[in-house]
C-alpha positions, 0 to 999 in steps of 0.5 A: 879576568873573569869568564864572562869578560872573557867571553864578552871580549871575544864576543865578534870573533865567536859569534859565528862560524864565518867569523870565526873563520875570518879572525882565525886567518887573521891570526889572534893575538897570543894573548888569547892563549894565556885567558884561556888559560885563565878562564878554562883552569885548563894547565897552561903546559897542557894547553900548550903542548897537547891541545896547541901543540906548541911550548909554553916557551913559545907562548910566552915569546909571542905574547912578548912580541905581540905576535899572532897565533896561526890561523890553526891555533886561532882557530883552536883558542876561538872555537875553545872559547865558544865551547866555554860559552855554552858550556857555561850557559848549560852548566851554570857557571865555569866550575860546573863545566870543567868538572864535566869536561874533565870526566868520562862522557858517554855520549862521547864513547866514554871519552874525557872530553877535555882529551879531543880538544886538540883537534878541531873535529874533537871540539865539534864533538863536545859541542855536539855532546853539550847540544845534546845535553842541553836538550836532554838528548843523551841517549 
């Protein structure tokens, strides 16, 4: 699946931080975690244990049985994808983002931003970085 089907799949739940906040409670399906996967090119070991702290094992298990993430991790895949969304708006396409999130950011005191993604905060700080980015803020 692309991102942009992705992206267009979840576009409710991302739309706003009240309905992220609503479908985060509800708890997303699992399934959620192995599009990321997908669209983020993001290693699935690494999404799993670093920025979702549960195994893969786990993961696979959910998605089997059709269970629900926490609303933590509902939480986390949602504002993920969002953080994708415009970081591909800014950046033009998926490859372009990721090369970005994957170096050393000054905005971000250096920080690789890929590396704060495994706590909320860390996520609102890329945001911010990319709003800043997007209008030409970066000092």
């Amino acid at each position: 699946m692309t991102a942009a089907r992705v992206l267009s799949k979840y576009k409710s739940a991302i739309q706003s931080d009240l309905s992220i906040v609503q479908n985060s409670n509800d708890g997303m399906d699992a399934s959620i975690f192995f599009e990321l996967v997908e669209i983020s090119g993001i290693n699935r070991n690494v999404l799993a244990e670093e920025i979702f702290d549960v195994s893969v094992k786990t993961m696979l298990r959910y998605k089997k049985e059709k269970k629900k993430l926490s609303p933590r991790n509902s939480e986390i895949a949602l504002k993920i994808l969002n953080l994708f969304e415009r970081g591909i708006q800014i950046f033009s396409s998926v490859e372009s983002f990721n090369a970005w999130l994957n170096k050393a950011a000054y905005g971000l005191g250096g920080k690789i931003p890929i590396s704060l993604m495994n706590t909320i905060t860390g996520i609102d700080l890329i945001e911010e970085e990319l709003i800043r980015i997007e209008f030409g803020a970066l000092a």
